[in-house]
N, C-alpha and C positions, 0 to 999 in steps of 0.2 A: 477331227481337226478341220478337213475339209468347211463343215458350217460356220467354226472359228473364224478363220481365213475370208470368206466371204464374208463374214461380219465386218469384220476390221477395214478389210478392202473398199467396204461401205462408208468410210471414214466413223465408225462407230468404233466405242468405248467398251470395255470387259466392266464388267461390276469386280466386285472385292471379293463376292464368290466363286466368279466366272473364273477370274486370272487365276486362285487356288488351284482351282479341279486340272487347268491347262499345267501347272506346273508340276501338282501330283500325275497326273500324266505322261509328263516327259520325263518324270523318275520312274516311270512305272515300263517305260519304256513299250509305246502305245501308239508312238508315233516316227514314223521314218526320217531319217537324216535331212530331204530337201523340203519335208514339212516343218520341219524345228526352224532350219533354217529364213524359212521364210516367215516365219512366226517372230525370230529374233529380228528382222529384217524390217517389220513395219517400224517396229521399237527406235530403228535408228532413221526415221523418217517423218515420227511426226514425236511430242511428248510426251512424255507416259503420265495418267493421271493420278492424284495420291489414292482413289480405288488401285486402282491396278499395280500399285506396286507396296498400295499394302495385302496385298492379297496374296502376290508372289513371296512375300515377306513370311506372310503366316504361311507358306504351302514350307518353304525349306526349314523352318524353324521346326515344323513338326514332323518332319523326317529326316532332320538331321538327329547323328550320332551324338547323344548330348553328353558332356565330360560337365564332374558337378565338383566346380573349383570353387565354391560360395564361400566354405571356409577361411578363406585370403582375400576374398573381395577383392578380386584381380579389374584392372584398369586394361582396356585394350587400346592400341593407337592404331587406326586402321582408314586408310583413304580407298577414296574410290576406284583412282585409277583410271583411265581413260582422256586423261589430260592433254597426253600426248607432246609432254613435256619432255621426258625422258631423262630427269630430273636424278642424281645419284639416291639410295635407299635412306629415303631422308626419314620416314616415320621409322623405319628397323633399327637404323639408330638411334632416331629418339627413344628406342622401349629399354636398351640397353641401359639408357642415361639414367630415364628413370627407373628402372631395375636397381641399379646401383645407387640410386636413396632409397634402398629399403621399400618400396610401393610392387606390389604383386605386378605381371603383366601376364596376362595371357592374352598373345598377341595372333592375331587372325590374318591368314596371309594367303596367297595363292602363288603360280608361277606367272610370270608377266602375257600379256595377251597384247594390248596393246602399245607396249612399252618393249625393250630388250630384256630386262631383268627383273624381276618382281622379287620380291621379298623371297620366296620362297628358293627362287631359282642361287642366290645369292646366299642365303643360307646353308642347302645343300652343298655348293660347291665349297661352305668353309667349314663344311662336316656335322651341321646339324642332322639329325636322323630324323625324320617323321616319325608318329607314331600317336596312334588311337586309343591305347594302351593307358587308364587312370591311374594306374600306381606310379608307370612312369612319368604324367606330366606332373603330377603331385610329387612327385623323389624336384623334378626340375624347379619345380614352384618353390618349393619350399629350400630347397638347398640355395635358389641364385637369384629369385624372384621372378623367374621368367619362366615360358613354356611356349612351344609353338601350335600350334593348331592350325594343321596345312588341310586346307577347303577341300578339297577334291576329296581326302579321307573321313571329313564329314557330313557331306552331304554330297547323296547318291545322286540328287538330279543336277548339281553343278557340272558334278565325274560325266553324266552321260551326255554332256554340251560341251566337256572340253575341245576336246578334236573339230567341232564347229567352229567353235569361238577361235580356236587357234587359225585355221583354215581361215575363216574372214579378217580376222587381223585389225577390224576397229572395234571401238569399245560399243556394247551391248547391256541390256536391263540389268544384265548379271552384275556386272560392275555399279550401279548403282545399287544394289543388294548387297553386296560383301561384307561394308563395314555392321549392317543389322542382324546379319546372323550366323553374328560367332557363337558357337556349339556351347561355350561357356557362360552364355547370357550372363557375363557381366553388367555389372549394377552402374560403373566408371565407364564413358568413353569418351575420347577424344575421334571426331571425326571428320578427314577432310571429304571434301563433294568437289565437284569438274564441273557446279554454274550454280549462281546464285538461284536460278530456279528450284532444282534440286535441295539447296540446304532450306529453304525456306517448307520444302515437302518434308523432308526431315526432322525439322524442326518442329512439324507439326504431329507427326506420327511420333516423334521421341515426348513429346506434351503429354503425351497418353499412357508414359510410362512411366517406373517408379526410378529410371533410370538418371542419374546424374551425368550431364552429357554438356560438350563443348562440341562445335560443329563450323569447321574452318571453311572460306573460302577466296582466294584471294584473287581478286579482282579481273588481273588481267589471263586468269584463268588459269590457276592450280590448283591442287586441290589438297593443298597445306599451305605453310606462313611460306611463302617465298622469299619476302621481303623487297620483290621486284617491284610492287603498289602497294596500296593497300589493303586490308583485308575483312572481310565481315566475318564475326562473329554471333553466335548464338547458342546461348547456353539454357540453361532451367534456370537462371535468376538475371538473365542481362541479356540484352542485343546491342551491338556494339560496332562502329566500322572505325579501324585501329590501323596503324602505317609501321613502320621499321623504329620509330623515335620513339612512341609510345613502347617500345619493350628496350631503349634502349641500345637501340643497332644500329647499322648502317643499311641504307638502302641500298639493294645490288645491282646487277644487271644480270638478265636471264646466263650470259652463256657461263656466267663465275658460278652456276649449279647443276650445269650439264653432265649426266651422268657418263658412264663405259658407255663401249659400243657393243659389247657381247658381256658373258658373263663373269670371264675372268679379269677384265679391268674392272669392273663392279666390284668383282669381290676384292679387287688392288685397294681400289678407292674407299672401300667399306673400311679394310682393315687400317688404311691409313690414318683416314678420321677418327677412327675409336682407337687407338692409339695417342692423339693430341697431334699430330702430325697434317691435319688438313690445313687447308688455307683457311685463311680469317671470315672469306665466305662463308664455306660450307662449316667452319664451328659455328656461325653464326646463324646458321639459317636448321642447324640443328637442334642450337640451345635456344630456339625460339619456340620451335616445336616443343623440343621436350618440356620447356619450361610453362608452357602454355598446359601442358598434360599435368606437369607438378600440380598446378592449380587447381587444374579440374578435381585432380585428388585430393588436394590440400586449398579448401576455398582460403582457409586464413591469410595465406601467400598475397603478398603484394603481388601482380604480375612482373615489376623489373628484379623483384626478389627473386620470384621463383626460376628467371630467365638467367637473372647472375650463380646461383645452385646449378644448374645445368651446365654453364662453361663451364664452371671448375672444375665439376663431377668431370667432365668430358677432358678437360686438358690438362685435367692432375693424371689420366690414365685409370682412374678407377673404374669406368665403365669397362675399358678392356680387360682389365684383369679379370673382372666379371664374366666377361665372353670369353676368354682364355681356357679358364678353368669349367666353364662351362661346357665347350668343344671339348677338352682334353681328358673330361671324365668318362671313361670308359665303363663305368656301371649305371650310367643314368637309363640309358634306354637300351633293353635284354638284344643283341642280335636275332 
């Protein structure tokens, strides 16, 4: 690591090989806590280049614990995180929504690092169970459309950065990797990114793929449909920069989507929303997202179509009752 480190410090670049072997490394656990650290540390100082993070790309995808959900052709909704918006569990509930039109999710999630609550953290506390386990995410997939797949449990070199990443408290390369490598290599996604640099990188490595993909980023910096500005899009058949009108909405203001401040209001606010009970905001800044995912799944969709399917789903309570019965089944996932 040491000659790493001195490379970088050099202001020099990792090749696409180089960044692999460093990150099968830190799963290999090869390198010391104030080495990792200051590895993650240049990454928040100067760019990372599309070498170097696809290489990080390829290092977790092939040591991650792969779960083979192909048969459902599952759609994931997964942002990057690190916005620092703090934003309530805007894609978690989008997976719900589209869950509840019949489209698979197998959704890729972690506990928050830079944020108070992360999908993962907010799920737990409403009784979701982890678990690595195919028969059980396949019983979830198939029974409700949905599944979790919480990161730390599949891939080894995220788990051996947690307590770093947690300890620095801003967002790191990892965060720009989460939404690429969900364990279920999903063929659908929907993915937000935290700068237009980024989706443009994304957008370039997802090119490469057989993957049908939408890639959010909204202007004045989140990394989903806010509907605070506007927002770029980039999918496999369009590039597009689209505002609140084009789906149909109204334009918000940042504090009308401000999430909890720990994890029990998060999970207030979660369960309030998926019940048809949020404010006109947060249904709207939900069935924007999710409605944006319909599409991804379902190209035929007009975009204000698939954005009016997603309030209803959402404020007829169908989504809830999805999540309800989903929580309350005691035989989905073994003790």
């Amino acid at each position: 690591m040491k000659e790493i480190l001195n490379h970088l410090f050099e202001h020099k670049t990792l090749t696409k090989e180089q960044a692999r072997e460093v990150l099968v490394n830190i799963a290999g656990g090869k390198y010391n806590q104030s080495q990792i650290s200051s590895f993650l540390t240049v990454f928040m100082m100067r760019s990372i280049t599309v070498a170097e993070l696809e290489g990080f790309r390829d290092a977790l995808l092939a040591l991650c614990h792969r779960v083979d959900l192909d048969a459902y052709n599952p759609i994931d909704l997964c942002g990057t995180g690190g916005d620092g918006k703090d934003t309530f569990n805007i894609s978690t509930l989008s997976s719900f929504v589209v869950a509840a039109n019949g489209i698979a999710v197998a959704k890729h999630g972690n506990y928050g690092v830079s944020s108070s609550c992360g999908s993962s953290n907010v799920l737990e506390a409403l009784g979701i169970r982890f678990t690595t386990d195919t028969d059980a995410l396949e019983r979830s997939i198939e029974k409700y459309n949905i599944c979790f797949l919480h990161a730390p449990l599949f891939h080894p070199a995220m788990k051996s950065v947690g307590p770093i990443r947690k300890e620095l408290g801003v967002k790191t390369f990892f965060n720009m990797l989460g939404p690429m490598v969900n364990p279920a290599f999903p063929k659908r996604q929907l993915v937000g990114v935290f700068s237009l640099e980024l989706a443009r990188m994304y957008g370039y490595l997802y090119q490469q793929t057989d993957t049908r993909y939408t890639i959010l980023h909204t202007l004045d910096g989140y990394d989903e449909i806010s509907l605070t500005s506007p927002f770029k899009v980039i999918s496999d058949n369009k590039e597009a920069l689209l505002d609140a009108n084009a789906l149909g909405l109204p334009t918000l203001q940042q504090e009308q989507i401000k999430g909890g401040n720990d994890v029990t209001s998060s999970a207030a606010i979660f369960v309030k929303v998926l019940k048809g009970g949020g404010t006109d905001a947060q249904v709207a800044v939900v069935s924007a997202n999710a409605g944006m995912a319909l599409q991804c799944a379902q190209p035929e969709l007009e975009l204000k179509e698939a954005v009016s399917i997603a309030k209803e789903t959402l404020q007829s309570g169908k989504a809830y009752q999805l999540f309800n019965s989903l929580v309350n089944d005691k035989n989905l996932v073994e003790a």
